[in-house]
Each structure stands twice: as structure tokens, then as C-alpha cells.
N, C-alpha and C positions, 0 to 999 in steps of 0.2 A: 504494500500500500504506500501510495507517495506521504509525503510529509506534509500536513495540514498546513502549515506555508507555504507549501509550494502549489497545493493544491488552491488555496486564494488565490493566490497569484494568477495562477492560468485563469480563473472566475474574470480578474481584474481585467486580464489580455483582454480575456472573452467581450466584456461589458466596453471592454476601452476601443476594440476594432486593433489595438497596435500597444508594446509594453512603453512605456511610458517612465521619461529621467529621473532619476531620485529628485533634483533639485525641481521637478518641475511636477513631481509628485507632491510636492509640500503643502499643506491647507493652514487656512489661518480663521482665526472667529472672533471678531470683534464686537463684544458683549457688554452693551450699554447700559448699564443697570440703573437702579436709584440713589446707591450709595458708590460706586464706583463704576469706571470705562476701563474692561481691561482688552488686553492682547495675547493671545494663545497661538503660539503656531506649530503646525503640529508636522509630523514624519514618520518613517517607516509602515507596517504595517495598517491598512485600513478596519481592520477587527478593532485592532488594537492600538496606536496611535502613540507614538512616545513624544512627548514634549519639547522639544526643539528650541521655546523660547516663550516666556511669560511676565507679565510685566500690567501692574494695575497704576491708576491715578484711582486716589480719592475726591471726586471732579463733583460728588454733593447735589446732581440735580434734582434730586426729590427734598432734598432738606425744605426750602419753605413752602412746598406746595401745597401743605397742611393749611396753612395761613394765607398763600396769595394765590391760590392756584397754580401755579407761573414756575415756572426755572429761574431760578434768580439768574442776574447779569453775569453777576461771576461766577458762578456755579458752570454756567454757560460758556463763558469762555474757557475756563479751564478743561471742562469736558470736550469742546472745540479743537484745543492743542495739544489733547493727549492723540485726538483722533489724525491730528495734522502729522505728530511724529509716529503713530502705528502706522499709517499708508506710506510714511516714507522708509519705514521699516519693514515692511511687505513688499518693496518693491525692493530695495536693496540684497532685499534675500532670495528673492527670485521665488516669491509666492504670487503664482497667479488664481487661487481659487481661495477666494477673500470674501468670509459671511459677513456682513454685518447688521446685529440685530438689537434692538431696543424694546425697552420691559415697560415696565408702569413709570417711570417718572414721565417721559416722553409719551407715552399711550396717553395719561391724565392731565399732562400741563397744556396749558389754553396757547401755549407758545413752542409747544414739542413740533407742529408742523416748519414755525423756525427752526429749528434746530436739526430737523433734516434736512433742510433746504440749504441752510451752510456747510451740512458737511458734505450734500453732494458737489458742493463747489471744488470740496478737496478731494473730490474724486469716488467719495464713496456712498452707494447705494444702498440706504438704511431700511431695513425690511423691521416694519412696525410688527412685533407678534400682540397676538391677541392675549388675554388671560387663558384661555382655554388652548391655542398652542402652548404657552407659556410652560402651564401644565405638564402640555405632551409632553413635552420634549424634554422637561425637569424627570419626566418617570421614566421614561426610553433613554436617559443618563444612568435610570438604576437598574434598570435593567440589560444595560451594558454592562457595568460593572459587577451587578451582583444576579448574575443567570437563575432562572429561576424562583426569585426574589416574587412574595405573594403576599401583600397588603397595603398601605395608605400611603404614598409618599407623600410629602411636607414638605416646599421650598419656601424657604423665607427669607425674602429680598427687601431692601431699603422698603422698597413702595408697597409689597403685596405678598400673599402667602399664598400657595398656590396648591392644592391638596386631588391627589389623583388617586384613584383603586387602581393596582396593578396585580395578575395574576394568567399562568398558563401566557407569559410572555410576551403580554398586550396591556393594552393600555383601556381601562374602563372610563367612569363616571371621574370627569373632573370638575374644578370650580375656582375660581379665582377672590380671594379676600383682597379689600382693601385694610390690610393689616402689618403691613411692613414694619421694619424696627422704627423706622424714622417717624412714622402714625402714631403708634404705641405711646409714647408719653402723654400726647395730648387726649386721648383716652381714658389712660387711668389714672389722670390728675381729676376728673372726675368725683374719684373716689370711689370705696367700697369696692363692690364686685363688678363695677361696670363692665372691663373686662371682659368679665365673664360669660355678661347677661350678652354681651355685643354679640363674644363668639356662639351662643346658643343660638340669639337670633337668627345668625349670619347662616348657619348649619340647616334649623328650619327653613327660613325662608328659599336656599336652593335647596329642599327634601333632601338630603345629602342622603346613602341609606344607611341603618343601622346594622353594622358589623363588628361587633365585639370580638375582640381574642385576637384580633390581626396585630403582627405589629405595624410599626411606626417607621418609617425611612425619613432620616432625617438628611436632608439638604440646604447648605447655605452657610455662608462663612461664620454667621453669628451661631449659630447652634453647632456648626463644627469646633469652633473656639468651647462652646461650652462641654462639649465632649472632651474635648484636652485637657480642658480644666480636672474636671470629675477621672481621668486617668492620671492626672498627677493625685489628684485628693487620694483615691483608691491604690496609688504606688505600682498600675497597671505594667509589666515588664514588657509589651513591644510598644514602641512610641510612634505607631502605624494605625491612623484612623479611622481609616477605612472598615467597615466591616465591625467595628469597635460596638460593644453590644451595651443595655442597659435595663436592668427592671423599668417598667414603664413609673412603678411608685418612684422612682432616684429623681423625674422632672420637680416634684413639688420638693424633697429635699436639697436639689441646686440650686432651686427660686429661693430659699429660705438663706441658703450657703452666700448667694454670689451677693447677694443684700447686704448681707451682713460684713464681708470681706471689702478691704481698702483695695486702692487702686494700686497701693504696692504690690499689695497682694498677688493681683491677678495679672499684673504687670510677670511675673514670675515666670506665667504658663509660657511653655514653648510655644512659638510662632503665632504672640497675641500681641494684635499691631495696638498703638495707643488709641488708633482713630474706634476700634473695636471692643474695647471697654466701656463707654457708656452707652454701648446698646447692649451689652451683656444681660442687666436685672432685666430688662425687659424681653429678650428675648426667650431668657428662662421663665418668667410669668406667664408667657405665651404659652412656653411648651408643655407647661403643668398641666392647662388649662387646656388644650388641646385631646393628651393625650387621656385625659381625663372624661373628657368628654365624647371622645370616640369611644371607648372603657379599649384602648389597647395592652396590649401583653408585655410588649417589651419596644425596648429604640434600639435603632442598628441604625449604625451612622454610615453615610454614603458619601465618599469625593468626588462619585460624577454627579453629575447634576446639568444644567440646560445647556452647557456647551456641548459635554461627550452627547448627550443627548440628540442633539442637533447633527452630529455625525453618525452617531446610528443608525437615524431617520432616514439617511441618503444609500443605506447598505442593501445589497441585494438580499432576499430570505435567507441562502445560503451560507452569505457573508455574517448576517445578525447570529446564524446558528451553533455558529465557528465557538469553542472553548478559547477564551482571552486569555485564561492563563497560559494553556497551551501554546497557544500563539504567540505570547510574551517569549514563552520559556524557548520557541524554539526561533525567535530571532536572538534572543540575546545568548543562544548557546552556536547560532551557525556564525553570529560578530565574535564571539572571544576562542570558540573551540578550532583544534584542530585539523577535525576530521570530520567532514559535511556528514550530515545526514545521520554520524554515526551513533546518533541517542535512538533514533527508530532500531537501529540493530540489536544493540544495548537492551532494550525494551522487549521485541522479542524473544530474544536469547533467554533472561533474565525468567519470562513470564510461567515457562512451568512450574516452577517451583513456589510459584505464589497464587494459582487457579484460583486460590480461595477467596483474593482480597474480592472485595465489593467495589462497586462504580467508584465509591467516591474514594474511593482507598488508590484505583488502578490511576486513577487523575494526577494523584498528585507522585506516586511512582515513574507515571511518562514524563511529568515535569523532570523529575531528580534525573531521568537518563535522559534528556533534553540540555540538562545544565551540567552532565558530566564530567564533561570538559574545560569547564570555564576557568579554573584556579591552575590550570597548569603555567600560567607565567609570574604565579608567585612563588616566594620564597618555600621551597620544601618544607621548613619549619612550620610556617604559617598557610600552608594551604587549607587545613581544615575548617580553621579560624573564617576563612575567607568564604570558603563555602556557607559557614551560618549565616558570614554577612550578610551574603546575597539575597540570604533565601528569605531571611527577617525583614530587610534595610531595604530591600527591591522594591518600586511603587509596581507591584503586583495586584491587579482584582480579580476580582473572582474565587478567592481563596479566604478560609479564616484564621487566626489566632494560632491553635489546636495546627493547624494544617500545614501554616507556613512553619510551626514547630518542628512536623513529620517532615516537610523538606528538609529543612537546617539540618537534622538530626542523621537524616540522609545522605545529605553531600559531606558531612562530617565525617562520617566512616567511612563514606568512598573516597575523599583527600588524603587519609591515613587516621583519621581519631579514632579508631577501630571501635571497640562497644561500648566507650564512654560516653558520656551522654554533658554536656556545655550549658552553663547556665546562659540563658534564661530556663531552656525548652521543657523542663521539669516543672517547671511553673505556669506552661500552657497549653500541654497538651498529657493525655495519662499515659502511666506506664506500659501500658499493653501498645498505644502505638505507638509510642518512641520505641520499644523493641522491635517492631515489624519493620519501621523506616531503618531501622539499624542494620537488618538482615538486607535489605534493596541494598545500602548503600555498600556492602561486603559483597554482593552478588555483583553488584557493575563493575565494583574494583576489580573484582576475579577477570569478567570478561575483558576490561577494558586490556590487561594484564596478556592473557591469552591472546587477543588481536592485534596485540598494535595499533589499534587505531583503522584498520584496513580491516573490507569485510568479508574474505573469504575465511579465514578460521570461526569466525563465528557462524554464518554460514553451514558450514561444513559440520562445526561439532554440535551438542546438545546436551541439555545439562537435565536432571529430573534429582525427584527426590522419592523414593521408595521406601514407607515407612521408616525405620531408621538409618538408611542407606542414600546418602548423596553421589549420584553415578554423574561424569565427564564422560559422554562418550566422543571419541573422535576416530576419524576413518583410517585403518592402516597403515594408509601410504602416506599420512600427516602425522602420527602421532610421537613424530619429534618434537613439532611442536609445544609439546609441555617438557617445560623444565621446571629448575626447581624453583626459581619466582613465585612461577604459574601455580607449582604445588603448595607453596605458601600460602599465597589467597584461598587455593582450596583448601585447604585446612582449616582456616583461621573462619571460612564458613562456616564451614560441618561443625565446626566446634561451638561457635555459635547458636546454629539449628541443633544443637545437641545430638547430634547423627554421626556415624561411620564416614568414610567416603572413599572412592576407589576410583579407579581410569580405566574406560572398558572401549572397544571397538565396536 
């Protein structure tokens, strides 16, 4: 079977008529929000899309439009010149497929049709989304990200909150609030529970439907911040937020939390910008009351959101159906590895002796022989080291906690950490499969060991486990090919798998 890269790829030919430049492969999304106008330009694969270049202003044009309607003057200009230097940054890079799309500050201000009117001056064609794209495209972000993913997403942006049903990998009932962080004060200066009575109203008045027990996807820089937060409170050991989960009850104890805490305080959390602190209480008031009022189960926090989203949108069926991680794992092992292709060989070779694992077990095994190769240009000493990095430290989706623990623990033993087991992974994922990912990671080191890197001995031989009996068989006319290296790693299996082991023709 080809390599699911490669097989996109040919999708891509197919759809493109002709294969088409890296550099002229490159997309960019220029996302106009209410609190900020950023810059994303993206590359490599289309599943999956690795970041290239990012870069936000906090350009404010929903800040008074509580009060005037209006984009204020300079709100406007500053959003103006962030957009003068993204298009000249688009074109310097040889980005010719350049979105650009505007949310609720622009949607609501009595002078947001100025505001796309100057910037098509600077060349750029601003596609107004609706509340209800806004939506879409906020859930077809988490559904990029987190495959499978089956309940309520939540974007919450300067100007608007934007709440979708997703499940069976579509997009249901959505709705758009005028509830942004930047609304929020002048709300619940009110007093009491206005808040609250707002979002009830807001929920009846669109018949929103009643779905208890779902959870909660949370999207948006202000509830990502408060996710961070609540992983340093909790001493959470991967500092990867994606996928980062929460009892749905944790929303009303961080509204109580973030209240209470100074601005040093929170000043602390990793990658909390200042301009993001005082919309923090409020955006935690929000999410109390929210998830409270849907009666959700739990938060699982999502980093894509309406851009990935927005590239999703444009992918063929085939393209959307594609495994991300998979796709991740096997660009960034055919950039750093040796030996093209040679985690698919790796993978089958490897697979009799693990028939047993389950779907989501086999997933993240084909990752670990995808990235098998990746540490061979670090130092001997530190290759294993290297390998957890990756597997932790990588912006990977589609994966969780638990899982990226089972890779780490994987490519650790196949660098050389033989069945030791590397703090954190003790801590996020259980013993039973940090030993399974132990066993993959001795089983690739074997073949990689036995091949060279080249696919005809693996090919050729075949590896099983027969009750207590781990049989090598290779063909006659090959079976020089095992020396005592090769016998090394078999052993250091079997002894692991608790099993005998023997070299048969």
C-alpha cells in the first residue's frame, strides 16, 4: 500500500490537473477579528498544514462598538496597517492563495463596509463571513484537529460566541451570540445574574436543542489562555493544549480563581499576552455559565479553530478523511529520516507480533515507525531524549495526552532507552501502555537493525510470536544477514515479551 502522503499527493495532482511548486503551494489566511488582525501562512501538506509564518496586531476594532456602533478611527487605522504589511508579506513570500476574512467587528460596525473598501485598495479582497459560516468553519477547525470529535463547539471572539453541534464529522445546528469578550463587561456591570438570564434568553430565543452529557470544545484565544492557566494551577506535565481536557464543574471554579488572582498572577501563565488579561474574568464567567447551561460533561480545548477550519472546508472528502497525525508523522519523518518510505516497512514487519493492538492502539504505532528515523542526527547519547521530545513538544492533533505519552515512550526505546520509561510519561499515560509502546519501540529497533534502512531484508524475513516463542525467520540464501547486532535486539525483545527466541528459515 502507498504511503498516505503520497497517496494525497496524487488526490492533489489529480484535483490540481498538474503537481504544483512548494513555494507556490503556500496558502495564507488573513483573519480579521474583533480583538485582533492576524497573519497565518501556511505549507506543506494540505490535511495537515505546518505553519510557515504567524504574526497578530492587536488592531481593537470591536473595542467601542458597544458604545458607538463604529470602528473607532484608530482602531481602524491600525487594523489598516497591519493589513498593508500582511499583503506585503504575502507577496514577498510568494503566497499567491490569500483568504481574507472578517468576523463580527466588521459584520456589526455601521462603518465595517469602510473598512473593506480601504483595504481593497491595498489589494485585498475581504470576504465578510456570516455568524453562521463563522460557526462552520470555527467546528470544521475541530474537526480537523480532533477527528471524530462529537459535541458543542464554543468560539469566543472579541465581538461574538459562536456555538455549533458537531458529530459523525459534520457540522449541525449552529448560532451566532453577540457575546464577545469585548460585550461582556458592559453586560455584567449590570449586575447580578444578568449574564446569565442574557445567555438563557439568547439559547431560547434560537430553540438551541437540549443535549446534555456532550462535551464542550472550546475555541478562542481567551479560553485557551484560561486553559493554560488551570494546567499550571493543576501542575498538568505536557504544556500542549490542545486536546487538554476539563470536568465541565473546573468552569465555575476558574471564574471564582481568575477573580480572585492579581495580574501578576496571571501575568505568570505561559504565552499570556498582557492585552489578554483583562478579558480573562470574563471570559471565565462566560464559560461557567455556558457550560452550565448546556449541562455539558466535560471541556476539551481545541487550537484549531476558524482558520484551520477555513482550510478544511476547501479539502476534497478524501482529503478531510486523511488521519493528521498520520500525515504529520509521515512528513516530518520523510524531512528528517533517512530512508523514504521506510516506517510503512517498519510497520508491517513489526505488525504480527502485535495483531492484538486495537484501532487506536495501531494509530499511534504507525506514527512511532513513521518517526523512526528522525533522531539519527543527534548525538548517540541523547537520541532517546530526542525522540520524547518530539513526540511531546511536536504541535501534533489529533492525538491525546495518554497517547503522545505511548509515542514518547516508543521512540525512546527504539533511540536506545531500552524499557525505561522518562518522566513525564508515567504521569500521562498507564502502565499497561507505556509497556506495549515499549515492546513497538524494541520491535523497530530490531528491524531497523536487521535492514539497514533498505527494504529487501525486511521484505524477505518475518518475525511472529508463538506463545512463548519469538521466531526471525529469514530465507536460506540471506541468513547471513543476522549477526550478532541483529541478535542483540532480538534478545533484548524476547526478553522483554518475556519469550524464548530462535532464527528459523
Amino acid at each position: 500500500m502507498a504511503p498516505m502522503l503520497s497517496r494525497l499527493r496524487a488526490i492533489d495532482n489529480d484535483r490540481n490537473k498538474m503537481p504544483v511548486a512548494r513555494t507556490r503551494a503556500r496558502r495564507a489566511i488573513i483573519d480579521i477579528g474583533s480583538n485582533s488582525v492576524r497573519l497565518v501562512v501556511y505549507d506543506g501538506p494540505r490535511r495537515i498544514p505546518f505553519i510557515l509564518f504567524n504574526e497578530k496586531v492587536m488592531a481593537g476594532l470591536g473595542a467601542a462598538l458597544g458604545q458607538t456602533g463604529r470602528i473607532d478611527p484608530d482602531a481602524m487605522d491600525r487594523g489598516l496597517a497591519a493589513l498593508a504589511r500582511f499583503a506585503r508579506l504575502c507577496e514577498a513570500m510568494r503566497v499567491e492563495d490569500v483568504r481574507c476574512v472578517a468576523t463580527a467587528a466588521v459584520r456589526d460596525a455601521a462603518n465595517g463596509p469602510d473598512f473593506i473598501a480601504r483595504a481593497a485598495e491595498l489589494g485585498l479582497s475581504v470576504e465578510l463571513l456570516s455568524g453562521a459560516q463563522e460557526a462552520t468553519a470555527a467546528a470544521h477547525g475541530v474537526l480537523s484537529g480532533i477527528p471524530g470529535a462529537d459535541g458543542i463547539v464554543g468560539d469566543l471572539g472579541g465581538g461574538s460566541l459562536e456555538l455549533a453541534r458537531i458529530r459523525d464529522g459534520a457540522v449541525h445546528e449552529t448560532i451566532s451570540l453577540p457575546l464577545g469578550v469585548l460585550r461582556l463587561p458592559a453586560i455584567r456591570a449590570k449586575g447580578g445574574n444578568a449574564l446569565d438570564q442574557q445567555v438563557k434568553r439568547m439559547l431560547a430565543r434560537a430553540q438551541w436543542p437540549d443535549s446534555p452529557g456532550l462535551p464542550f470544545y472550546l475555541v478562542g484565544g481567551s479560553w485557551r489562555a484560561l486553559a493554560r492557566f488551570d494546567m499550571q494551577l493543576t501542575r498538568f506535565p505536557l504544556p500542549v493544549v490542545h486536546q487538554y481536557e476539563m470536568p465541565a464543574t473546573r468552569a465555575r471554579q476558574l471564574a471564582t480563581i481568575v477573580t480572585q488572582a492579581g495580574r501578576t498572577r496571571l501575568k505568570d501563565v505561559p504565552a499570556m499576552t498582557g492585552s489578554r488579561i483583562p478579558t480573562l474574568p470574563d471570559a471565565a464567567a462566560l464559560l461557567a455559565i455556558v457550560v452550565r447551561q448546556l449541562k455539558s460533561a466535560r471541556m476539551v480545548v481545541s487550537a484549531y479553530g476558524l482558520r484551520e477550519g477555513l482550510l478544511f472546508e476547501s479539502l476534497s472528502p478524501a482529503q478531510r478523511a486523511a488521519d493528521p497525525l498520520l500525515i504529520a508523522a509521515e512528513a516530518e519523518g520523510e524531512a528528517q529520516s533517512r530512508f523514504p518510505d521506510h516506517g510503512d516497512l517498519i510497520d508491517r514487519w513489526i505488525d504480527p507480533l502485535f495483531r492484538e493492538d486495537g484501532e487506536d492502539w495501531r494509530r499511534i504505532r504507525r506514527a512511532a515507525c513513521l518517526l523512526a528515523d528522525v533522531g539519527w542526527r543527534a548525538n548517540p547519547d541523547f537520541r532517546s531524549e530526542r525522540g520524547v521530545e518530539i513526540a511531546l513538544h511536536s504541535n501534533w492533533v489529533g492525538i491525546t495526552a495518554p497517547e503522545r505519552a505511548m509515542l514518547a515512550q516508543a521512540l525512546h526505546s527504539n533511540f536506545g532507552g531500552g524499557a525505561t520509561t522518562p518522566e513525564p510519561l508515567g504521569r500521562l499515560a498507564p502502565p499497561e501502555a507505556l509497556r506495549r509502546a515499549m515492546l513497538w519501540g524494541l520491535a523497530i529497533r530490531l528491524g531497523q537493525r536487521l535492514s539497514g534502512g533498505v527494504e529487501g531484508p525486511l521484505v524477505a524475513s518475518h518475525i511472529d510470536r508463538d506463545g512463548d516463542m519469538l521466531t526471525l525467520r529469514l530465507p536460506a540464501d540471506q541468513a547471513d544477514i543476522f549477526g550478532e547486532a541483529v541478535e542483540r535486539r532480538l534478545r533484548q525483545l524476547a526478553t522483554a515479551m518475556d519469550a524464548a527466541y530462535a532464527v528459523a528459515s
